[in-house]
C-alpha positions in Angstrom: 0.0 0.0 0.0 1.4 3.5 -0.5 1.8 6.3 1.1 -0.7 8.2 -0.7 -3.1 5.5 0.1 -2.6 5.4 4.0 -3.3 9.3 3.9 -6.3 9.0 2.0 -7.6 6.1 4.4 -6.3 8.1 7.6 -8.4 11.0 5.4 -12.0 9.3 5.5 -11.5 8.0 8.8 -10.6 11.4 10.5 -14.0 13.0 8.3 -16.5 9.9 9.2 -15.2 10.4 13.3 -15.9 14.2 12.7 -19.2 13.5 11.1 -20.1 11.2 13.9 -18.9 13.4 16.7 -20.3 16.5 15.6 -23.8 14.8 15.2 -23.7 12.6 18.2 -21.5 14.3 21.2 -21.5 18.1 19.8 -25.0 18.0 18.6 -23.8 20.7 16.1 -25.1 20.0 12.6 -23.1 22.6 11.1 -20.0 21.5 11.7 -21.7 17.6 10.4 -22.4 19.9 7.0 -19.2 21.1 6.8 -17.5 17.3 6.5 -20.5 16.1 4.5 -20.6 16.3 0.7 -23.3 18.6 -1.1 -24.7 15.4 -2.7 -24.4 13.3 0.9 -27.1 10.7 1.9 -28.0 9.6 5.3 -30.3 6.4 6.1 -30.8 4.3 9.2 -31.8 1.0 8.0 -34.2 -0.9 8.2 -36.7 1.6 9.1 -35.9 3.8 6.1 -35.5 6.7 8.1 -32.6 9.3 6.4 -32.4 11.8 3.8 -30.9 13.2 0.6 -28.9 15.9 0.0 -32.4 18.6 0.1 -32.9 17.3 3.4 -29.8 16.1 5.6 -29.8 18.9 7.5 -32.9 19.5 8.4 -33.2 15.9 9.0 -29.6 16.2 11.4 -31.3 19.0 13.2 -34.9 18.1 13.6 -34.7 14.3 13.6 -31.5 13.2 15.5 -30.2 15.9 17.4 -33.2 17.1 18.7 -34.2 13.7 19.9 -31.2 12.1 21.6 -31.6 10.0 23.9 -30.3 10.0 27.4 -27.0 7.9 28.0 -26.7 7.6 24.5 -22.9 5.7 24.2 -20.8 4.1 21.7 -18.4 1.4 21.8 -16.4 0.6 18.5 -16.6 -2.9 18.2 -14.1 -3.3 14.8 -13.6 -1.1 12.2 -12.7 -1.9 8.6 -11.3 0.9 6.0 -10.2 1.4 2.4 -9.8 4.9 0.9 -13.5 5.1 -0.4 -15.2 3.8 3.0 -15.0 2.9 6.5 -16.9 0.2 8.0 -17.6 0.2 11.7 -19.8 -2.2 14.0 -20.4 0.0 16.8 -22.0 -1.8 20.4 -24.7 1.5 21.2 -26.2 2.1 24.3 -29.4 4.6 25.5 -32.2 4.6 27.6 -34.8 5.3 25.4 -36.2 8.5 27.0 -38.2 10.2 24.1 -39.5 9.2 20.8 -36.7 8.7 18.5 -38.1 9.5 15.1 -35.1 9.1 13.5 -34.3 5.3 14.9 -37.7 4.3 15.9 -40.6 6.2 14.4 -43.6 6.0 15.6 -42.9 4.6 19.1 -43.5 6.4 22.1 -41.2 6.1 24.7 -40.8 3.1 27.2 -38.1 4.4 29.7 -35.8 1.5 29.2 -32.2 0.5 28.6 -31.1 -0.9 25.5 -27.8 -2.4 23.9 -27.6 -3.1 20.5 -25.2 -3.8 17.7 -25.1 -1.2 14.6 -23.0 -1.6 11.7 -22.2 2.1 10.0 -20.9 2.2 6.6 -19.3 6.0 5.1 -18.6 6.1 1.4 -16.1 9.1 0.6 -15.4 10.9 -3.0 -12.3 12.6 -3.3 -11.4 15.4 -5.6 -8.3 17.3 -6.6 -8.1 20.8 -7.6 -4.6 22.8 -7.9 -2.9 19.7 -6.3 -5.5 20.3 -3.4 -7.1 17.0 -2.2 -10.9 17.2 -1.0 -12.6 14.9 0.7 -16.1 14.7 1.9 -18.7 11.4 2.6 -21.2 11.0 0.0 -23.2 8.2 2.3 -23.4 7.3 5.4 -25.5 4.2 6.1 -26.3 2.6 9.6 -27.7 -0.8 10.1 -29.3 -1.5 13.3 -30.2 -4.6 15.1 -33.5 -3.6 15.3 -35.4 -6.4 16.2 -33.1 -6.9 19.5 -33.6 -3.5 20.0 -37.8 -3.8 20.2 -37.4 -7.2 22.1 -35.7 -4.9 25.1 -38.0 -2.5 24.7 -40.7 -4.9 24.6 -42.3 -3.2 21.2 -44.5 -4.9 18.8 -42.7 -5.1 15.7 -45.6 -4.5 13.9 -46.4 -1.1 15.8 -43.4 0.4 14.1 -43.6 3.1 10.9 -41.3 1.9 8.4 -40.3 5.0 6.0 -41.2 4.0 2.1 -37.6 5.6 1.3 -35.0 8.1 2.3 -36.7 11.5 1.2 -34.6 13.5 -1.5 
């Protein structure tokens, strides 16, 4: 592997832990803008819940930030990079507090703790101009165990609002 290739890889994984922390610890969805690309994509699977580039940010700021929930901590689990992506399975803990709209919609909250296993994925694009190198995430994809997730919250699978598709 060369040089060049370890920078870009050290590259995507500085931007996705940016992303990640802005969203998640800072709550500041300007600074998540700033490392996301203009043509970025966000979607928590498998409820569907996300959005396109029109809507990321309003979906950072009124979806997810505004609804964190209390005790909300990761623990990295293994990660997996190249210079395009990097792959992360993430052990995630909360006490689900409030209605998370952006994880769970539809479901009122039940006041109790969960620990689940979510698997992230962040594509990256790359472009030079004048030797300078940009880089900024294009997707950003989270996988949750879901149905572990309503067993310890003792939820009805079948009370949950699945979104038809992440909204452009």
């Amino acid at each position: 592997m060369t040089f060049a290739i370890q920078v870009l890889m050290r590259r995507c994984e500085d931007i996705r832990d940016a992303f990640h922390r802005a969203v998640y610890d800072d709550r500041d969805v300007d600074v998540a803008m700033t490392v996301a690309g203009s043509d970025c994509t966000l979607e928590h699977a498998p409820v569907g819940t996300g959005a396109g580039p029109d809507g990321l940010r309003a979906f950072l700021a009124d979806d997810v930030v505004a609804h964190l929930p209390a005790g909300l901590a990761f623990q990295r689990v293994t990660r997996t990079l190249d210079q395009r992506r990097v792959v992360e399975e993430t052990l995630v803990s909360f006490t689900h507090d409030r209605p998370l709209p952006w994880l769970l919609p539809g479901i009122p909250a039940t006041g109790r703790d969960v620990e689940v296993r979510a698997v992230s994925i962040a594509a990256f694009r790359h472009t030079t101009h004048l030797g300078d190198i940009s880089t900024r995430i294009t997707s950003y994809r989270v996988l949750w165990d879901l149905y572990s997730m309503l067993t310890q919250l003792d939820v009805d699978p079948a009370r949950l609002r699945h979104a038809d598709r992440v909204p452009g």
